[in-house]
C-alpha positions as CSV (number, residue, x, y, z in Angstrom):
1,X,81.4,106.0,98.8
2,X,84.1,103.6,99.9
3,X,82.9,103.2,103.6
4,X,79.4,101.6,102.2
5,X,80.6,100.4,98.9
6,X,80.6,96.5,100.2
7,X,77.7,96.5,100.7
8,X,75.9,98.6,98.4
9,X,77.8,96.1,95.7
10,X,75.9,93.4,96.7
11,X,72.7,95.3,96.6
12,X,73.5,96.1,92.8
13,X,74.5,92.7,92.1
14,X,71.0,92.0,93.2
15,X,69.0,93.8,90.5
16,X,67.1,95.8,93.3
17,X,66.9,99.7,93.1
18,X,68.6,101.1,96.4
19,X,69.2,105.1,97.0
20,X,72.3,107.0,97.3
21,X,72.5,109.7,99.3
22,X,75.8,111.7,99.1
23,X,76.9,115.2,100.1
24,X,77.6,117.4,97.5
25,X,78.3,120.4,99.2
26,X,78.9,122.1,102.8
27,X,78.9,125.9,104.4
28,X,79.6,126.9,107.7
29,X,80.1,124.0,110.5
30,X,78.2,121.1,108.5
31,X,79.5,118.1,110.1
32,X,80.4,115.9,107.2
33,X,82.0,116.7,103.8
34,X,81.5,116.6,100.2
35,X,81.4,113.2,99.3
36,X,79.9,111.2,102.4
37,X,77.6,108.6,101.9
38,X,74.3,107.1,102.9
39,X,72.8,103.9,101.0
40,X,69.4,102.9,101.6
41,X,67.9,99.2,100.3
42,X,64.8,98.1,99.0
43,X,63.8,96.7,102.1
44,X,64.7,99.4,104.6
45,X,68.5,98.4,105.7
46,X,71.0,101.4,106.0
47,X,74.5,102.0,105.8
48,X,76.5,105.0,106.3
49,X,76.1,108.8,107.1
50,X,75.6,112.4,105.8
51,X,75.3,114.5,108.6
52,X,76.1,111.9,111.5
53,X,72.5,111.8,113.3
54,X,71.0,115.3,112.4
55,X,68.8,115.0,109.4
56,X,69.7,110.9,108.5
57,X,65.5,110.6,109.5
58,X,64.8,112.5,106.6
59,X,67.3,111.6,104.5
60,X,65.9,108.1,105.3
61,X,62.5,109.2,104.3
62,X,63.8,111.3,101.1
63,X,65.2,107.8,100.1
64,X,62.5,105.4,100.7
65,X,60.2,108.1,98.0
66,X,63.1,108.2,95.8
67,X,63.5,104.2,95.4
68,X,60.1,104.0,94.5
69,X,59.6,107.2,92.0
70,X,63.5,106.6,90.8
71,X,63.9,110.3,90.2
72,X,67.0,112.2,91.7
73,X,66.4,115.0,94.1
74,X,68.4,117.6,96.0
75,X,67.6,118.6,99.5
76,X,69.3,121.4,101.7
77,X,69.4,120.7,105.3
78,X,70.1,123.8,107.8
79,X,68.6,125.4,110.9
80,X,65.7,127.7,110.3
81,X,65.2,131.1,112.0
82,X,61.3,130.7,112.2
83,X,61.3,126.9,113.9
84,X,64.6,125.6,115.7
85,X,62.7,122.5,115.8
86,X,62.2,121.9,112.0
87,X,64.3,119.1,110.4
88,X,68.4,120.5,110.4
89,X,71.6,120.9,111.5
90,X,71.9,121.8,115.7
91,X,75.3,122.8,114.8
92,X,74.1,125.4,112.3
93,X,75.6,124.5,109.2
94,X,74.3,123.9,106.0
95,X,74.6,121.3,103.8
96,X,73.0,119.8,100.0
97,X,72.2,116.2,99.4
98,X,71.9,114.3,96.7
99,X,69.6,111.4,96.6
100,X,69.7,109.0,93.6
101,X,68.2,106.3,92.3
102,X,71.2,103.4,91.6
103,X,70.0,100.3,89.7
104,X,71.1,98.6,86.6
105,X,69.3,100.9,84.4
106,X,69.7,104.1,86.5
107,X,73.1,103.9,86.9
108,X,74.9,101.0,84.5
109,X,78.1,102.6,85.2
110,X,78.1,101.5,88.6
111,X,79.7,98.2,88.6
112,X,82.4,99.5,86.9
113,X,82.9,102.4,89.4
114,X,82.8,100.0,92.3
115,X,84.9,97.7,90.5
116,X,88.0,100.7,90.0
117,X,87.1,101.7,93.6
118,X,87.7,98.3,95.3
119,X,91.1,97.6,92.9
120,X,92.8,101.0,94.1
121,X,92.4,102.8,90.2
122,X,91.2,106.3,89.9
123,X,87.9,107.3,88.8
124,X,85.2,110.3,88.8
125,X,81.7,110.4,89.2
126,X,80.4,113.8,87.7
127,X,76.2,114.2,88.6
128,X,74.4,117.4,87.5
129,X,72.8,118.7,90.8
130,X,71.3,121.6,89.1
131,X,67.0,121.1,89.1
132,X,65.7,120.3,85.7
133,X,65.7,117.7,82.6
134,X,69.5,117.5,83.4
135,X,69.4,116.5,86.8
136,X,70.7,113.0,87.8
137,X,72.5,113.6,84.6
138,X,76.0,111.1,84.6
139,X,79.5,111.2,83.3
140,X,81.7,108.2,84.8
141,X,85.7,109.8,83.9
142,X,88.3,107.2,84.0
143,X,89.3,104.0,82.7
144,X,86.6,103.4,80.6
145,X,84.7,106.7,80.7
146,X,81.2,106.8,80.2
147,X,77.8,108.6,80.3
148,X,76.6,112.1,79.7
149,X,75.8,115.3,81.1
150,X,73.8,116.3,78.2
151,X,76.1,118.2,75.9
152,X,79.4,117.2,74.3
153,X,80.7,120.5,75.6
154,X,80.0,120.1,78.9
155,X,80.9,116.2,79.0
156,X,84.6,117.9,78.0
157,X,85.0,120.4,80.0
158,X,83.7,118.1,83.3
159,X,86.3,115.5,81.8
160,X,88.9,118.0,82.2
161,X,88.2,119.4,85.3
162,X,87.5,115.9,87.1
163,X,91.2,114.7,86.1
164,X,92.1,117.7,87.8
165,X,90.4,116.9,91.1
166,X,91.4,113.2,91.2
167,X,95.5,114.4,91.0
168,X,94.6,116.1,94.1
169,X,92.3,113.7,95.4
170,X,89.4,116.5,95.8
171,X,85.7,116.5,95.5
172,X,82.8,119.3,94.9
173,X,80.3,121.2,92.9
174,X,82.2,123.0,89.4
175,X,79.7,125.6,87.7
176,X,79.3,125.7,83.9
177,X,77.2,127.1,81.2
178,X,75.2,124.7,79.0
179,X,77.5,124.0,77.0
180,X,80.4,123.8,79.2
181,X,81.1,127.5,79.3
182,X,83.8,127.7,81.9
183,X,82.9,131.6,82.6
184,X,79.0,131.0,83.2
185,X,77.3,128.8,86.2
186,X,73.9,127.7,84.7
187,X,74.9,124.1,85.2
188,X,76.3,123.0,88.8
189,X,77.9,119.8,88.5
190,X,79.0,117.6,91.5
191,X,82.3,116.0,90.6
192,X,83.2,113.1,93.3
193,X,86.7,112.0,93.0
194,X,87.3,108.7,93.9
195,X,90.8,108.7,93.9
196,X,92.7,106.0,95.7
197,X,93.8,106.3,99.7
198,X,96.8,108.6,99.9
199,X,99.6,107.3,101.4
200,X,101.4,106.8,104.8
201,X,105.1,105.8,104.8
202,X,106.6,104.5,107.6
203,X,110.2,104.3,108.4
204,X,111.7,102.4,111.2
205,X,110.2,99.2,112.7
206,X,109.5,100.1,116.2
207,X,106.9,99.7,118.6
208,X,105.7,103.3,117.9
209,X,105.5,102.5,114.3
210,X,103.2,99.9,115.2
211,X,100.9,102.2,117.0
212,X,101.0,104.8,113.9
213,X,100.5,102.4,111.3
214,X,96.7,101.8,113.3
215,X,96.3,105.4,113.2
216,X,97.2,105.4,109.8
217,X,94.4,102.9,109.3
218,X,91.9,104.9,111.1
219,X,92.4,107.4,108.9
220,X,92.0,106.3,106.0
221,X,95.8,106.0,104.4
222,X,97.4,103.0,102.5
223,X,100.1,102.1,105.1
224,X,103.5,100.9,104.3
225,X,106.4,99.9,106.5
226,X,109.5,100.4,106.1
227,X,112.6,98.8,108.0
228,X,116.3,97.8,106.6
229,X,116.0,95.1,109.8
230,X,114.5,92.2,108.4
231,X,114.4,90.7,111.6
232,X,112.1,93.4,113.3
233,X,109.9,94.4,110.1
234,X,107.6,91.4,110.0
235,X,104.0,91.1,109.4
236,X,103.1,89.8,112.6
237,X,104.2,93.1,114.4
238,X,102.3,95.0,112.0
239,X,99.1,93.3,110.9
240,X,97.5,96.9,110.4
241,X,99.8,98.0,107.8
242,X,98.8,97.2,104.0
243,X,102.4,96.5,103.3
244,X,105.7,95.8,105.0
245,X,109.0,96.3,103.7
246,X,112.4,95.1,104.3
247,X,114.8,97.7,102.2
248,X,117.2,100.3,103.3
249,X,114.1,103.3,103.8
250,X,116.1,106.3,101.5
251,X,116.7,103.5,99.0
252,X,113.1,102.1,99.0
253,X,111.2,105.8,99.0
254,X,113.7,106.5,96.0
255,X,111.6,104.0,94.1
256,X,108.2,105.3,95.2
257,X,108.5,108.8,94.2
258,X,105.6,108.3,91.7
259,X,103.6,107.8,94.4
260,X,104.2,110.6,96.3
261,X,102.4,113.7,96.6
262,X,100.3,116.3,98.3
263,X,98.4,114.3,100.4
264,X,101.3,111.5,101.5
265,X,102.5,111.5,104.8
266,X,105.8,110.4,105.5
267,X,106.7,109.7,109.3
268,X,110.5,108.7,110.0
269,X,110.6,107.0,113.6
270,X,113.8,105.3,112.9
271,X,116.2,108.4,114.5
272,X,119.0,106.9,113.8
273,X,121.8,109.1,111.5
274,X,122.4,106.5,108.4
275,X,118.7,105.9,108.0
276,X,117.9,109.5,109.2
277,X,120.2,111.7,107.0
278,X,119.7,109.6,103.7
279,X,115.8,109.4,104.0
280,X,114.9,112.8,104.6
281,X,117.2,114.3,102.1
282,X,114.9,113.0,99.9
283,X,111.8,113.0,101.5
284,X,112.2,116.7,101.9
285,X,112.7,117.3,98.0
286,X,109.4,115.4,97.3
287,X,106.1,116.5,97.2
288,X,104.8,115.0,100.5
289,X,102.1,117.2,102.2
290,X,103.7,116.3,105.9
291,X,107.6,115.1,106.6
292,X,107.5,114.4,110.5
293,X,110.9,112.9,111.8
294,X,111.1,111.4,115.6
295,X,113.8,112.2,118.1
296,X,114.5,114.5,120.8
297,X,115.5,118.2,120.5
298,X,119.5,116.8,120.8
299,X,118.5,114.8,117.5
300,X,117.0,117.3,115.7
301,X,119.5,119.9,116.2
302,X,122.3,117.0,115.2
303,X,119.7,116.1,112.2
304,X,119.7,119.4,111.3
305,X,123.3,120.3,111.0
306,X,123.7,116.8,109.2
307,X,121.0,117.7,106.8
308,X,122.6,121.1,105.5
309,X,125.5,119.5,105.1
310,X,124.0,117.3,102.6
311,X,123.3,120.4,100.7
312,X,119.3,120.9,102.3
313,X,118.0,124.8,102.3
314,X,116.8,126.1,105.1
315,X,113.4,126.2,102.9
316,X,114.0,122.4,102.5
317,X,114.3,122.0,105.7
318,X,111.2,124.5,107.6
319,X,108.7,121.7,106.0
320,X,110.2,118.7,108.2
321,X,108.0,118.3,111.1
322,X,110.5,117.5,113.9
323,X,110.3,116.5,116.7
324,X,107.0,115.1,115.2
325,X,104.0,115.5,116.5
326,X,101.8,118.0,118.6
327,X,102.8,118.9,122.4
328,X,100.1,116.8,124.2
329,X,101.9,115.4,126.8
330,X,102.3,111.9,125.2
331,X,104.3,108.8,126.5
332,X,103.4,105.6,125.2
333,X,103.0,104.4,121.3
334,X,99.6,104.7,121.4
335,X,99.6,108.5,122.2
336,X,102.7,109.1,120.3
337,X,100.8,108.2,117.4
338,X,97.7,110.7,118.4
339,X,99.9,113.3,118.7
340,X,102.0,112.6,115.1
341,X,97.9,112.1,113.7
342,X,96.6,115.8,115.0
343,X,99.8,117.0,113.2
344,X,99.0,115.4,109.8
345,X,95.6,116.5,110.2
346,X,96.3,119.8,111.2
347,X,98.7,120.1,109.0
348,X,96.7,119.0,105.7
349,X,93.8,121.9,106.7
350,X,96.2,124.3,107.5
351,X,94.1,124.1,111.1
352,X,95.7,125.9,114.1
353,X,95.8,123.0,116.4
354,X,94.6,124.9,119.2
355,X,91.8,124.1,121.5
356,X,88.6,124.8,120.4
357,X,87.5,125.8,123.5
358,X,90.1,129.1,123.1
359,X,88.6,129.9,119.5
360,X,86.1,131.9,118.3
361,X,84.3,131.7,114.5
362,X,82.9,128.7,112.8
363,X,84.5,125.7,113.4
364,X,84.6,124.2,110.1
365,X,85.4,127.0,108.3
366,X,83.2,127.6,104.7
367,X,81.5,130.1,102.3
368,X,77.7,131.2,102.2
369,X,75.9,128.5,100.3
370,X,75.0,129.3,97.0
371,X,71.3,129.2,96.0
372,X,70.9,125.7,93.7
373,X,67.7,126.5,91.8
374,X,65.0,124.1,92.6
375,X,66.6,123.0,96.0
376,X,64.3,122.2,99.2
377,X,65.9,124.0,102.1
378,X,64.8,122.2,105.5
């Protein structure tokens, strides 16, 4: 939701009905994932993508009905057997949409959700997907809650479920009975957790710090650098990042462990021993779902015997990336920071970061979709 929600805000603020079309589920090589976003406006105007060209006619056309009935459906897009031509996916995955209605009536918690989006706090959108009196059914969990899925059961064990999935930033369909029965799957609800950007930390105010900080951006992090230099940390050199910090890095990450976790990348250009040894002694005991540190293989062999003596297990020390970044021939700052990218990325799917081109099976991995009662398949 965050790549449209600017606009879409001023849509709602409006008073006109727009749709929503989100992905609430994937299988095989779909090429977008839970939780992407296409709005469509009264008047026709469109923002954002579910499928990145394949089936956004239809979805257009799914949109326009549902703005003017304002009842929810769910549509499953994926190549059919008897006509390649037919409305799909030419990559030959599958994936479900949602398409919602979203005015002040239809969806009063909105505001609010766009509100704790756009200030950085946590929130959940939970949606019954499931065909029937239920569907389009809403519970908003955070700070306030709100809404219902129908039951006082369910509305619980959603609750507890979503706070689950927006600790570890995730988003998808949860099966219940009824009731909330956790061992029954009458009820497929699509929990979206709009958690805030994970984090990028990065140490050492370089020019290739520069260059990672955009990537960072790109990506989708909240960027932070780090530098005990006052004199080369500036916001000028780093316009990109969302923050810039002068502090000694090992003593600045020691007050930001809160923040850290399974999605935060933490990228140590500095290579130099007394902001090296410190810094990765802790970043290494936190955590963080990549530790990448810069320097040649002289560096990290020195790093290395520095860091064990500081009391590091070999364990401790197999999850630092180093020398960061993936072998593709880079040179300058810009590639640098493609290379230390394709890492985290690789990294966070547990991808093999080979060429496609030398693999075989489905590119995006996935399951066999499961049958939503009362979906159209297209």
């Amino acid at each position: 939701m965050r790549d449209v929600l600017a606009t879409v805000r001023e849509w709602y603020a409006s008073g006109e009905r727009f749709a929503l079309a989100t992905v609430i589920d994937t299988f095989r090589s779909a090429p977008r994932q839970p939780g992407a976003t296409m709005a469509v406006s009264a008047d026709g105007v469109v923002v954002g993508s579910v499928s990145g060209g394949c089936v956004e006619g239809d979805v257009y056309a799914v949109a326009q009905e549902v703005i003017r009935s304002g009842v929810p459906v769910v549509r499953r897009y994926g190549i059919s057997d008897d006509d390649v031509f037919a409305v799909g996916l030419t990559c030959g995955g599958v994936l479900d949409v949602l398409v919602e209605p979203v005015d002040r009536v239809s969806f009063a918690e909105f505001g609010a959700v766009a509100e704790a989006v756009g200030s950085g706090r946590p929130m959940a959108v939970a949606t019954v997907v499931t065909a029937g009196e239920r569907l389009g059914r809403r519970l908003v969990i955070g700070q306030p809650s709100s809404g219902s899925l129908g039951d006082p059961g369910l509305d619980d064990a959603v609750a507890e479920d979503a706070l689950g999935m927006l600790g570890s930033g995730s988003t998808g369909i949860r099966r219940y009975g009824a009731r909330g029965e956790c061992d029954r799957t009458e009820v497929a609800v699509f929990v979206q957790a709009l958690a805030p950007p994970p984090r990028m930390f990065v140490f050492g105010a370089i020019d290739f710090a520069a260059a990672v900080a955009r990537v960072g951006k790109f990506l989708g992090y909240h960027v932070t650098v780090c530098d005990a230099r006052g004199v080369f940390a500036t916001r000028a050199r780093f316009p990109e990042a969302d923050e810039v910090v002068v502090d000694w890095p090992h003593r600045f990450l020691a007050g930001e462990l809160d923040t850290v976790d399974s999605r935060t990348a933490l990228c140590v250009l500095t290579h130099d021993p007394k902001f090296d040894v410190p810094l990765l002694e802790l970043a290494l005991r936190t955590d963080a779902g990549y530790v990448g540190a810069m320097g040649s293989r002289r560096t990290h062999e020195d790093r290395l015997v520095r860091l064990r003596a500081a009391g590091l297990t070999e364990g401790e020390l197999a999850r630092m990336s180093s020398p960061t970044g993936l072998d593709l021939g880079a040179r300058t700052p810009e590639e640098t920071a493609i290379s230390i990218a394709a890492e985290i990325i690789a990294r966070r799917s547990a991808a093999s970061a080979s060429p496609l081109s030398t693999t075989t099976g489905r590119i995006h991995g996935g399951t066999r979709p499961a049958a939503l009662s009362g979906t159209a398949a297209r």
